[in-house]
MARTIDREN-855813 format. One record per atom (N, C-alpha, C): residue number from 1; residue in one letter; chain; atom name; x, y, z. Coordinates in nm, 4 decimals. Example, Ala and Ser with C-alpha at 12.3 -4.5 7.8 and 13.67 -1.06 7.14 Angstrom:
2
- pos, code, unit, site, east, north, up
- 1, a, A, N, 1.3190, -0.5690, 0.7800 $
- 1, a, A, CA, 1.2300, -0.4500, 0.7800 $
- 1, a, A, C, 1.3200, -0.3300, 0.7800 $
- 2, s, A, N, 1.2850, -0.2250, 0.7080 $
- 2, s, A, CA, 1.3670, -0.1060, 0.7140 $
- 2, s, A, C, 1.2900, 0.0030, 0.7870 $
! end
This chain:
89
- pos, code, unit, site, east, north, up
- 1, x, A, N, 0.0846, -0.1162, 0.0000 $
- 1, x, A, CA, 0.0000, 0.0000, 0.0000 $
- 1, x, A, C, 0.0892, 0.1224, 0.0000 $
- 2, x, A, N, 0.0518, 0.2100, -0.0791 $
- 2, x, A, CA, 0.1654, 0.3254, -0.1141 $
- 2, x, A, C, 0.1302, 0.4289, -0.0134 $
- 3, x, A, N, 0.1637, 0.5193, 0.0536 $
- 3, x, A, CA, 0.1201, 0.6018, 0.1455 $
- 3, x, A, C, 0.0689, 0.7149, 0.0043 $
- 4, x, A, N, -0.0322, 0.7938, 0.0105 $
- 4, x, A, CA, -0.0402, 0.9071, -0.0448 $
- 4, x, A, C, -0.0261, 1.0355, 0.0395 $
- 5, x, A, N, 0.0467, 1.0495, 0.1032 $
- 5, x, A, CA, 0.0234, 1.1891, 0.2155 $
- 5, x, A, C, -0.0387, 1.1536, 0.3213 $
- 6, x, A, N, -0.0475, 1.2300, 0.4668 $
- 6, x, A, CA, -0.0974, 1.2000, 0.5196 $
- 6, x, A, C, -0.2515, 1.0852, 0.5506 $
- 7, x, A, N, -0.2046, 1.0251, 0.6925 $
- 7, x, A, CA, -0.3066, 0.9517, 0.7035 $
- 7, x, A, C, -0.3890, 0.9831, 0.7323 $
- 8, x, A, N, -0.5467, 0.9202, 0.6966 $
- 8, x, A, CA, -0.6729, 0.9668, 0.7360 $
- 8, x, A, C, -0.6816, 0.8683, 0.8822 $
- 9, x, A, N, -0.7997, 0.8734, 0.9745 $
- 9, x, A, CA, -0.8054, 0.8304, 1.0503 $
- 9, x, A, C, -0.8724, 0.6875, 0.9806 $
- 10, x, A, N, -0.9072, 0.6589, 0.9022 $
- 10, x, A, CA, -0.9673, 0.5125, 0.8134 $
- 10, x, A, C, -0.9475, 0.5293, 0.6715 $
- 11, x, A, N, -0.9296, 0.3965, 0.6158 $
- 11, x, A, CA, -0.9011, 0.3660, 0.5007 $
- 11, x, A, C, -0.9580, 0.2808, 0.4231 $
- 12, x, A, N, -1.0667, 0.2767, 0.2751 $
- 12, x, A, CA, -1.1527, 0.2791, 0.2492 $
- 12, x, A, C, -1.1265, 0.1608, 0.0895 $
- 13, x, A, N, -1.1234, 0.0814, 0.1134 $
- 13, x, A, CA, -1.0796, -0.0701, 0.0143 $
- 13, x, A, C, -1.1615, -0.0404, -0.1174 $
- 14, x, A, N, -1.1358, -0.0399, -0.1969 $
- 14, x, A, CA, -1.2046, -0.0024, -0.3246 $
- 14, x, A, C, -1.2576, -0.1040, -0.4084 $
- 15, x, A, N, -1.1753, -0.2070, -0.4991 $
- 15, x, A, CA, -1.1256, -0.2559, -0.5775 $
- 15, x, A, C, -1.0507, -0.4013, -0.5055 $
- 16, x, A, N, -1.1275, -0.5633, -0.5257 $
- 16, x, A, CA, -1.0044, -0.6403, -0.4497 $
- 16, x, A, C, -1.0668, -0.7870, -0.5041 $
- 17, x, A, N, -0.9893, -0.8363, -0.5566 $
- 17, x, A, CA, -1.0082, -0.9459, -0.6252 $
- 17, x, A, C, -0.8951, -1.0051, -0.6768 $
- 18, x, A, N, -0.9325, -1.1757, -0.5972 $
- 18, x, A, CA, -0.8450, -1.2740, -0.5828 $
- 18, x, A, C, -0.8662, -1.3550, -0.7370 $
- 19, x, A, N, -0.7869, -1.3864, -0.8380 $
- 19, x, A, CA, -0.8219, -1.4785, -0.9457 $
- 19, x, A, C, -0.8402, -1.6079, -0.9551 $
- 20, x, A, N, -0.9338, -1.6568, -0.9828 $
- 20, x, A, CA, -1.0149, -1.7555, -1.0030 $
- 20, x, A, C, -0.9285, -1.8865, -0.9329 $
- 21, x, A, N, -0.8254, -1.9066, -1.0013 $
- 21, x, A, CA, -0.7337, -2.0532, -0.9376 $
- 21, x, A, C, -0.6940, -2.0302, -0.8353 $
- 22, x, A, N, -0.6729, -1.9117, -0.7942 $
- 22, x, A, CA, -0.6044, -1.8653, -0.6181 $
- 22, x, A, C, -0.6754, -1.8947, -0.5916 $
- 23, x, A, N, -0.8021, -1.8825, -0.5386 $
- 23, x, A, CA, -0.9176, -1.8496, -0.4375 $
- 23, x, A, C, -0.9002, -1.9582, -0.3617 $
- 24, x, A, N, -0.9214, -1.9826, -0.1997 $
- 24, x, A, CA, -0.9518, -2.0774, -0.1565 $
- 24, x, A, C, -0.8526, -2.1139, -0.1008 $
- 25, x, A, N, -0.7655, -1.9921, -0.0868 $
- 25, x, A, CA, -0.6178, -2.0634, -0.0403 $
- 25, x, A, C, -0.5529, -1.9512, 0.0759 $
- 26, x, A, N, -0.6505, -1.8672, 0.0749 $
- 26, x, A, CA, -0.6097, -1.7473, 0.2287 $
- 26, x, A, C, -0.5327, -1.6546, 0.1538 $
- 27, x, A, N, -0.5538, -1.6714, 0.0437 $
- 27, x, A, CA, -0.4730, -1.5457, -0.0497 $
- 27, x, A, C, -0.5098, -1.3705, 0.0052 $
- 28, x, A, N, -0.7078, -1.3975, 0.0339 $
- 28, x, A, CA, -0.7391, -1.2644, 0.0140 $
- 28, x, A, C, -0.7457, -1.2434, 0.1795 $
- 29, x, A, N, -0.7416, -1.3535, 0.2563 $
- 29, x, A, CA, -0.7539, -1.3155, 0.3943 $
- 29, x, A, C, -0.6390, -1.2642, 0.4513 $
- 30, x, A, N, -0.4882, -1.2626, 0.3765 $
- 30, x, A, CA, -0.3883, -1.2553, 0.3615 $
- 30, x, A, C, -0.3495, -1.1025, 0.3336 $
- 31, x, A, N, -0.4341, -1.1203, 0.2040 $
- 31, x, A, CA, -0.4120, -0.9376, 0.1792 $
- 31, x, A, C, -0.4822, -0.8638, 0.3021 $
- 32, x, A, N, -0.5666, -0.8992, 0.3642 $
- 32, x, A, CA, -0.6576, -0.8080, 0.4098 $
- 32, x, A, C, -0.5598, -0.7861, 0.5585 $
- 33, x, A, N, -0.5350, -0.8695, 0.5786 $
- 33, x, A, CA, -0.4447, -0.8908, 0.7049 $
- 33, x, A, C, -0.3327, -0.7932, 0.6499 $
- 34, x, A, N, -0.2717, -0.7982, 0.5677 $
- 34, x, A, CA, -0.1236, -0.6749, 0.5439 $
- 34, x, A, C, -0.1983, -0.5431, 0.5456 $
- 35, x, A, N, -0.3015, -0.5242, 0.4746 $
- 35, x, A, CA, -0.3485, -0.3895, 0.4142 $
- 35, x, A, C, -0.3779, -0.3270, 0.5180 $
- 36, x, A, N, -0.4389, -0.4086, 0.6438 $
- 36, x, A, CA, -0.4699, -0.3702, 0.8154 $
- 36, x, A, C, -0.3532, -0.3049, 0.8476 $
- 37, x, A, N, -0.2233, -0.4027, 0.8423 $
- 37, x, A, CA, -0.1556, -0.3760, 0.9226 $
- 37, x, A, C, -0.0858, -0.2542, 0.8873 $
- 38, x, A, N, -0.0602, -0.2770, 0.7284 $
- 38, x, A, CA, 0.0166, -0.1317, 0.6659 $
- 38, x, A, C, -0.0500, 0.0101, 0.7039 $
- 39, x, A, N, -0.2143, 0.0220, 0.7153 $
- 39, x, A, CA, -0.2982, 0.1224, 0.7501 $
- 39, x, A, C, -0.2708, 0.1227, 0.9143 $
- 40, x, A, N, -0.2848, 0.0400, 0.9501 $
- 40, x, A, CA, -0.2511, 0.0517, 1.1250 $
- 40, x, A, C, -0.1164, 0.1332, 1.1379 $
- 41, x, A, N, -0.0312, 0.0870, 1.1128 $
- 41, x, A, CA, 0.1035, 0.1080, 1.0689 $
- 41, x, A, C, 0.0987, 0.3056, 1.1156 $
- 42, x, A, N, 0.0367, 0.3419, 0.9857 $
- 42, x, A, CA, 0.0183, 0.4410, 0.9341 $
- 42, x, A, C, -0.0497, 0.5671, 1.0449 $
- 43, x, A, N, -0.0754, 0.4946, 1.1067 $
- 43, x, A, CA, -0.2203, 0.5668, 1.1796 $
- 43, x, A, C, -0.3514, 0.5409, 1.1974 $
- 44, x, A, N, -0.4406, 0.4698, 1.0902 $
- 44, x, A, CA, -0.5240, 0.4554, 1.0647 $
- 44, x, A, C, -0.6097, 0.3533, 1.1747 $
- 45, x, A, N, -0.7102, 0.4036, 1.1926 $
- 45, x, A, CA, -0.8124, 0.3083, 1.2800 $
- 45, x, A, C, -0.9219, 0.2224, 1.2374 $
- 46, x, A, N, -0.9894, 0.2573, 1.1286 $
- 46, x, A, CA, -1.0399, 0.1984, 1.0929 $
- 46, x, A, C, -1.0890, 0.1859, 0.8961 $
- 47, x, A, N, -1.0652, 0.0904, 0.8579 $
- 47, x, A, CA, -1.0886, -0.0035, 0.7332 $
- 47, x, A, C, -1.2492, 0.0225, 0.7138 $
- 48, x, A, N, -1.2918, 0.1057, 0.6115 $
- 48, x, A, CA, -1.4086, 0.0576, 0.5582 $
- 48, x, A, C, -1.4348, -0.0028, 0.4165 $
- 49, x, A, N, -1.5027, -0.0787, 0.3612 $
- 49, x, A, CA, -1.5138, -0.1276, 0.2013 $
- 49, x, A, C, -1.6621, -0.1434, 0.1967 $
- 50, x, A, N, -1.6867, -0.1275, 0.0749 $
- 50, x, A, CA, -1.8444, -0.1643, 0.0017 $
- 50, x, A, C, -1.8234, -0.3114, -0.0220 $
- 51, x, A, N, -1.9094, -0.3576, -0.0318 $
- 51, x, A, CA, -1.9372, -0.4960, -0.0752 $
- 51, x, A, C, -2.1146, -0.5152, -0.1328 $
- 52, x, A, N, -2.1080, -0.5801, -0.3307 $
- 52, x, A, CA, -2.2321, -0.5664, -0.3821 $
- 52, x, A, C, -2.2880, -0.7051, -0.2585 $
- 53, x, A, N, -2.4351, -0.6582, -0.2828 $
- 53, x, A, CA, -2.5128, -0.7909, -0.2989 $
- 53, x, A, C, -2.5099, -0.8831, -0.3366 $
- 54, x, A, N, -2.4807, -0.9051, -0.4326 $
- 54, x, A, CA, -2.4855, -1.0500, -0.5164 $
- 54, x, A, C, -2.3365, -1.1026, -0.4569 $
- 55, x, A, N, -2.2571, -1.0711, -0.4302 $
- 55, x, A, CA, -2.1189, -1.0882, -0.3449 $
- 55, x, A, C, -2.1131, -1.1817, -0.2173 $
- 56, x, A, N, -2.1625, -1.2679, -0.2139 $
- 56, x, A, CA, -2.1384, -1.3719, -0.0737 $
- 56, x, A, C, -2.0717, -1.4469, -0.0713 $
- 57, x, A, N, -1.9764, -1.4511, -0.1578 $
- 57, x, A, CA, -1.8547, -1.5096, -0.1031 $
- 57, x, A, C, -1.7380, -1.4134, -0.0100 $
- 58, x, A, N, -1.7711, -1.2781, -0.0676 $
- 58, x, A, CA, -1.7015, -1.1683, -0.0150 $
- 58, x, A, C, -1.7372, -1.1422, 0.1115 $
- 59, x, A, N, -1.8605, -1.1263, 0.1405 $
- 59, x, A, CA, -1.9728, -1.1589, 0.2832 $
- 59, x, A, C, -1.8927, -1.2102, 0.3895 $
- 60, x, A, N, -1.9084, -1.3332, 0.3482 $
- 60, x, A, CA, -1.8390, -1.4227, 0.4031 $
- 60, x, A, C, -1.6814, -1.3920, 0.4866 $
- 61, x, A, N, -1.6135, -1.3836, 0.3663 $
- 61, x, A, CA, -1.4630, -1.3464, 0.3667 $
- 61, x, A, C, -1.4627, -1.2440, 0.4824 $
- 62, x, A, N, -1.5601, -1.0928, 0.4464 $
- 62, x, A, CA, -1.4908, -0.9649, 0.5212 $
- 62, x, A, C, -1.5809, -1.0237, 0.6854 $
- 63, x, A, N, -1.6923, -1.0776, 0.6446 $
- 63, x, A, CA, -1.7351, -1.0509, 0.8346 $
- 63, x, A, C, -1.6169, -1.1929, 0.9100 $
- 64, x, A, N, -1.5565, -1.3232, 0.8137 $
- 64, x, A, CA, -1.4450, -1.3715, 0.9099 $
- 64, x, A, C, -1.3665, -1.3310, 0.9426 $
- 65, x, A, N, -1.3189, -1.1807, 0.8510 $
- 65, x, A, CA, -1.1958, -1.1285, 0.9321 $
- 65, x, A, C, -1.2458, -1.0237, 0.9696 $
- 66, x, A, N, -1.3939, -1.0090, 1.0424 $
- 66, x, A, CA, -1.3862, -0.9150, 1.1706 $
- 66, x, A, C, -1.4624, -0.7949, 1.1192 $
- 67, x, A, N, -1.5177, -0.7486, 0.9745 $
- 67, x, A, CA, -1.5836, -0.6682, 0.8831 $
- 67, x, A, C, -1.7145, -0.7113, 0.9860 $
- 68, x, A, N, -1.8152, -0.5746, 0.9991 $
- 68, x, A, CA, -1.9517, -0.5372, 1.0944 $
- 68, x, A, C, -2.0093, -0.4781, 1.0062 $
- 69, x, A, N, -2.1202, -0.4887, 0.9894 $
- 69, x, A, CA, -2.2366, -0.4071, 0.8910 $
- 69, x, A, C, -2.2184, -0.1828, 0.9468 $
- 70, x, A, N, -2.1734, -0.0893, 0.8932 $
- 70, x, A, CA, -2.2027, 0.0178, 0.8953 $
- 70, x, A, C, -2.2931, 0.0382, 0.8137 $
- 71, x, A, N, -2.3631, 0.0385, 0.6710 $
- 71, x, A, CA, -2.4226, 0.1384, 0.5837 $
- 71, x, A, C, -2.5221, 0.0620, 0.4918 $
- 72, x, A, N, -2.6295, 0.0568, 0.4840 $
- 72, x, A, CA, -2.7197, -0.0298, 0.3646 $
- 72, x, A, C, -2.7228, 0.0720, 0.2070 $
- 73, x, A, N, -2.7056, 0.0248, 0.1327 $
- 73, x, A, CA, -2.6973, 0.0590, 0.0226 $
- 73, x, A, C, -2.7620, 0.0372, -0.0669 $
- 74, x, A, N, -2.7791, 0.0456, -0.2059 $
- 74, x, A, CA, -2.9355, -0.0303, -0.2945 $
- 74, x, A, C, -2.8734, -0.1101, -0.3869 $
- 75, x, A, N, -2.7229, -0.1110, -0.3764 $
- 75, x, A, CA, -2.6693, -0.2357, -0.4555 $
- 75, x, A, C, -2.5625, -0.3137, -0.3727 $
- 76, x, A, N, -2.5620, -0.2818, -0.2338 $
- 76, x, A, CA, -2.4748, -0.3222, -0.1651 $
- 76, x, A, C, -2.4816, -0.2570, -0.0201 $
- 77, x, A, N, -2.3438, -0.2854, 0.0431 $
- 77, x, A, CA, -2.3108, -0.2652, 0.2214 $
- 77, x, A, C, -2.1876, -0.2276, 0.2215 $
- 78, x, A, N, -2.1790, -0.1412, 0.2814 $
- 78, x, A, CA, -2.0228, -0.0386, 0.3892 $
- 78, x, A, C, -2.0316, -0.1821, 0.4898 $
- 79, x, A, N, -1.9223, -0.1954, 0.5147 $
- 79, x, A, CA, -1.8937, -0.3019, 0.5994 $
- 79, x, A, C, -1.7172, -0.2266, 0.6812 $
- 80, x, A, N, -1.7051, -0.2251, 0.7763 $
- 80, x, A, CA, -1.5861, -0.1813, 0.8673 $
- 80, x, A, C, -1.5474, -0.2388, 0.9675 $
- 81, x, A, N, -1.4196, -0.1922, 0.9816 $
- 81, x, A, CA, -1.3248, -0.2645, 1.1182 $
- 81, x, A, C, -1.2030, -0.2051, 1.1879 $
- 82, x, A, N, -1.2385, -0.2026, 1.3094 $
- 82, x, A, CA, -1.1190, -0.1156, 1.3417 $
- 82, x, A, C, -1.0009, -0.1784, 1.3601 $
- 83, x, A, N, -0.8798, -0.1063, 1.3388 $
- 83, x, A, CA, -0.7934, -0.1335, 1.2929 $
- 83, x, A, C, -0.6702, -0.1337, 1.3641 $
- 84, x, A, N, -0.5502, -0.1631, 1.4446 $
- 84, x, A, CA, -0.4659, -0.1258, 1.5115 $
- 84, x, A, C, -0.3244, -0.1201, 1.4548 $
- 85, x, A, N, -0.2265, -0.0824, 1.5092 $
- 85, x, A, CA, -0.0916, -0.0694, 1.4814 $
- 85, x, A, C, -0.0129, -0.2151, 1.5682 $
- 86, x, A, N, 0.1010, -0.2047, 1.5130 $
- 86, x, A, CA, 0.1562, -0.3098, 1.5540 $
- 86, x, A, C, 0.2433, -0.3118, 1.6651 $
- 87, x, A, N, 0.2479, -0.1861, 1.7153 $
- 87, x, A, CA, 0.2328, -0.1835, 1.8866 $
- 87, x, A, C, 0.1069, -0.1377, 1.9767 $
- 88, x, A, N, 0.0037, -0.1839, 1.8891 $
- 88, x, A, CA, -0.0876, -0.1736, 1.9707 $
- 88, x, A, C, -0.1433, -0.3143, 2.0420 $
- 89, x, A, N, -0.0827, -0.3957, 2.0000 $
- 89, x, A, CA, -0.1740, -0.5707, 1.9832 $
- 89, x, A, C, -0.0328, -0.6136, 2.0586 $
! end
């Protein structure tokens, strides 16, 4: 994760997709775990991402690593998590 300038107090997942033959192998639970820590790192407290509807495998994925419902949407959900540094844990 590239720093762009200062940190915000949360950091907001856009874009994240594991390819087809990876999947199934902790690839993306993996990323999500660095991208925490690099934002923790940083300052950051808390991780938010959209996730569509039709998306339950993603569902799945963000509420096992700790993702909570924030926001209903009409094609989807804000889903968040707070986030720590690595002297915080």
């Amino acid at each position: 994760m590239k720093s762009c300038g200062p940190c915000l107090s949360e950091k907001f997942l856009c874009d994240f997709e594991i390819y087809d033959p990876y999947r199934r192998n902790g690839y993306a639970t993996e990323t999500l775990r660095v991208m925490e820590t690099l934002a923790g790192n940083e300052g950051c407290r808390e991780s938010v991402l959209f996730v569509a509807n039709d998306n339950a495998a993603a569902v799945v994925l963000y509420e096992k690593c700790g993702y909570t419902f924030l926001k209903e949407m009409e094609y989807g959900r804000y889903l968040k998590k707070t986030i720590h540094s690595a002297t915080d844990v």
